[in-house]
N, C-alpha and C positions, 0 to 999 in steps of 0.2 A: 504493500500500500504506500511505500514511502517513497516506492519511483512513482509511481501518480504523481503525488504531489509535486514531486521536483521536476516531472515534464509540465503539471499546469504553470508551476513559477517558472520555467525557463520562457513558456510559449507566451505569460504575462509578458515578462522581460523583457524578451524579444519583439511582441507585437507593440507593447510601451514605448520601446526606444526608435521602431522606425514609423508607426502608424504618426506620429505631426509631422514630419518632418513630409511624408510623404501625403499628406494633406494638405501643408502648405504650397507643397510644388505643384500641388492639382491643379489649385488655384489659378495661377500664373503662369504663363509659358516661360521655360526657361530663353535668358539671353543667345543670341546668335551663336556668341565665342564660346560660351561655355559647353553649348551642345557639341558645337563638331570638336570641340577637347575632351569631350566623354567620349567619342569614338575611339580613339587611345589609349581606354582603360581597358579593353579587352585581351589587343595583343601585350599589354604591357604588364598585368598580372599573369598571362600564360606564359609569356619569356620569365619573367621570375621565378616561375615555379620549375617548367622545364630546365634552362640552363646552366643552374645547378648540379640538377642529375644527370645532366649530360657531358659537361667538363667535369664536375668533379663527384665519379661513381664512389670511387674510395674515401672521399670526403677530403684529399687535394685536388690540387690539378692534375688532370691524367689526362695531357696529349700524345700518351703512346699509342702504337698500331693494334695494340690490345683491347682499346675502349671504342667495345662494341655499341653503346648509346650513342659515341660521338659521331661515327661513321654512318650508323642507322638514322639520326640525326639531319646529318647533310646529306645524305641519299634521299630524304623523305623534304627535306626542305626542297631540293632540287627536284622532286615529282611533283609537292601542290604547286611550284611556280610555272612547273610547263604545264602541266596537265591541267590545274586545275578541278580537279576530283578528288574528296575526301576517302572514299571508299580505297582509290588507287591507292593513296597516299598510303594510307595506313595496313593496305595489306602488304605492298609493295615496304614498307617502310620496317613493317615485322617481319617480314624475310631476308633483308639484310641483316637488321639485329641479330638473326638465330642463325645465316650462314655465316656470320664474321665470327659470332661465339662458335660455332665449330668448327673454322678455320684458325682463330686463334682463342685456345683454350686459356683463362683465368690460371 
């Protein structure tokens, strides 16, 4: 019974601290600059979070020819810019990952 209650106060919490903010902007359309500067918050949290794990697997830098993410990486960067296709990308993108790990073993 006591996770109940800690998911009702978490979903308080949480609906408390964005429900005005996200009222106030109903209101009013947001400024020009501001909108197409929110367009940048997407790739710019997914680059954060990605290359990290991509330069550094072992938690330094690893630009050896053993760092399977970082080659999986620029092979799949280099498929959505030509192609254009999520699907390609990412299958195309995990079979590089899994043939570099079994061309060069960890």
């Amino acid at each position: 019974m006591n996770e109940v209650w800690m998911i009702i106060g978490m979903t308080v919490v949480t609906f408390g601290a964005r429900y005005p903010v996200l009222a106030l902007l109903s209101k009013n359309p947001l400024p020009e600059p501001l909108f197409k500067a929110l367009k940048f918050v997407p790739p710019a949290v997914l680059s954060a979070i990605i290359l990290p794990a991509v330069l550094m697997p072992t938690g330094k830098l690893g630009l050896e020819v053993n760092n399977a993410p970082l080659f999986a990486g620029l092979a799949a960067s280099l498929i959505a810019w030509r192609s254009r296709s999520l699907l390609l990308t990412i299958v195309l993108g995990m079979l590089v990952l899994w043939g570099w790990r079994w061309l060069f073993p960890i």
